[in-house]
Phi, psi and omega in degrees: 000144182292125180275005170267158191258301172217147200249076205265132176217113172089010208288125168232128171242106191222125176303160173029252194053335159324137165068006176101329142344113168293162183283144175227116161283103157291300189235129185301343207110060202274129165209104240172128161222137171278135133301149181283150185048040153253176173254125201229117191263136174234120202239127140187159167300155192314141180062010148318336165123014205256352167294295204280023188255330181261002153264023168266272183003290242271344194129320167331296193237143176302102183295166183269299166215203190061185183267119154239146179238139220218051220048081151071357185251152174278152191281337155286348200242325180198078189292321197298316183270325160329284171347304200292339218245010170229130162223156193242093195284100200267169181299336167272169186248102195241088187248200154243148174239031163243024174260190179245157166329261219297328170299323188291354191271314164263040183233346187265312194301349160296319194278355194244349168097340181298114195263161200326315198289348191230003182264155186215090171255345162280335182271014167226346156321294191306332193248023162236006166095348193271354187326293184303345171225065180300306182255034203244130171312146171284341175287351187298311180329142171261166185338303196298320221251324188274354158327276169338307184294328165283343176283321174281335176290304170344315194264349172264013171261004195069059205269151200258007166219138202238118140306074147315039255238071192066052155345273164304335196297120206074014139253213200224151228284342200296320201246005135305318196264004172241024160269291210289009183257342159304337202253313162316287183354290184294336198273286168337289199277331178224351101129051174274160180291129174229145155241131203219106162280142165179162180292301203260111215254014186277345187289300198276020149261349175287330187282312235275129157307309184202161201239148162258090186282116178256134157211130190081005181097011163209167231251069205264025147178172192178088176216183166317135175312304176285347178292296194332289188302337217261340175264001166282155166239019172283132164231173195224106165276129185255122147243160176254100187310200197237354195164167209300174201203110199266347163212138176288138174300164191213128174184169177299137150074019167229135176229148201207151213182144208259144141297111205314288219256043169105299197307141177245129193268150179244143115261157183184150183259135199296323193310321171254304178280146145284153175316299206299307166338309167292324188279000167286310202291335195287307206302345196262316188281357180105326178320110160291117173268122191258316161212183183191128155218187184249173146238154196225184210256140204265197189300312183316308180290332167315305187295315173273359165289345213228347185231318185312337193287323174278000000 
């Protein structure tokens, strides 16, 4: 069996051209594999194409062409068990609100076939946090709590891949950190598979084994995190002087520029300067260095680098 969760080659989407409407390519021509039991981060900016490549994933929306494979089943071949081997937490909060957590849970794990001897909607209340409000209407729930609820409806068919979709967004940090200690958990302990979108990219470089960048309907990288952080080669020496600093160093391949709080920021690329070379330049300018650290360039400059352009 293919050791990949999911498998897309050639995935195309393409909106309207009815009535005379011009046509919108949502998705180029996708060509992308998830590994099993990773946390796998999918990045681009609004209207990249990363709702409807994951409301294809879920079944929603039609593809135009290409393949998708779903845990080893093809999705043309076999809709039914694909569907199942995915569940998806979606961004909107699309509940009913005259059911309870648990009616809604067991009313999703029905739709989904599972039966009462295999269904745990308390065991999965307790771990999204909802015990106490098992029976409680859902329109009574504040944001944070129906958040919770989509992430366990998500969850009641067993699925061997969890769909994240803008997870966090817009809530406050006390229910950041116990989506994301559920979703290790789960990702650790069972050794599911996560797709994980999001705005906030200090999150997907910390979860993510590995990232997808989408823009425009296509696919401008797609590696490992650290290689990904690992293709800028800008690094930036920070010094803090010893006493007033009457000029900036000056040298090839170093730009240099003073700071609100004193500190003079060097960037320069490793690949052409040397280190030792910028601290010749601080040193030429007369600075006595007081302290020195580096920064290294985080997922974000990866991201405008890889979208700003397009």
């Amino acid at each position: 069996m293919t050791q990949d969760a999911i498998r897309i080659e050639g995935l195309e989407k393409t909106y309207g051209g009815g009535r005379g409407a011009p046509e919108k390519r949502a998705l180029k021509g996708i060509d992308m594999t998830v590994p099993r039991g990773s946390v796998f981060g999918l990045l681009g900016p609004n209207g990249a194409g990363k709702s409807t490549l994951i409301n294809i994933l879920a079944g929603l929306v039609r593809k135009s062409a290409g393949r998708v494979e779903i845990w080893g089943f093809d999705q043309d071949v076999n809709p039914r068990q694909s569907r199942a081997a995915i569940g998806v937490m979606p961004q909107e909060l699309n509940l009913d609100p005259f059911f309870s957590p648990r009616a809604a849970l067991e009313v999703q794990a029905g739709l989904y076939g599972v039966p009462k001897s295999r269904r745990r909607s308390d065991e999965i209340l307790a771990m999204v946090g909802l015990s106490d409000k098992a029976e409680a209407y859902a329109r009574t729930l504040s944001g944070g709590m129906r958040r919770r609820l989509l992430l366990g409806k998500a969850l009641v068919h067993h699925p061997n891949i969890l769909v994240l979709d803008e997870p966090t967004a817009g809530v406050d940090i006390e229910l950041r950190q116990m989506l994301w200690e559920n979703i290790r958990k789960l990702n650790r302990d069972r050794g599911m598979t996560i797709i994980l979108t999001t705005h906030y990219l200090e999150e997907a470089e910390e979860m993510c084994d590995e990232i997808a960048i989408i823009n425009q309907g296509d696919v401008v990288a797609r590696d490992s995190t650290a290689r990904l952080l690992a293709r800028l080669d800008a690094k930036t020496m920070v010094i803090e002087p010893e006493g007033a600093v009457d000029r900036l160093p000056e040298g090839a391949g170093i730009e240099a520029a003073r700071r609100a709080d004193g500190s003079i920021a060097l960037s320069y690329r490793r690949g052409q300067t040397r280190a030792e070379a910028v601290l010749d330049a601080v040193r030429a300018a007369g600075i006595t260095i007081r302290d020195v650290r580096t920064e290294e360039p985080d997922l974000q400059d990866v991201f405008l680098s890889l979208t700003a352009s397009r």
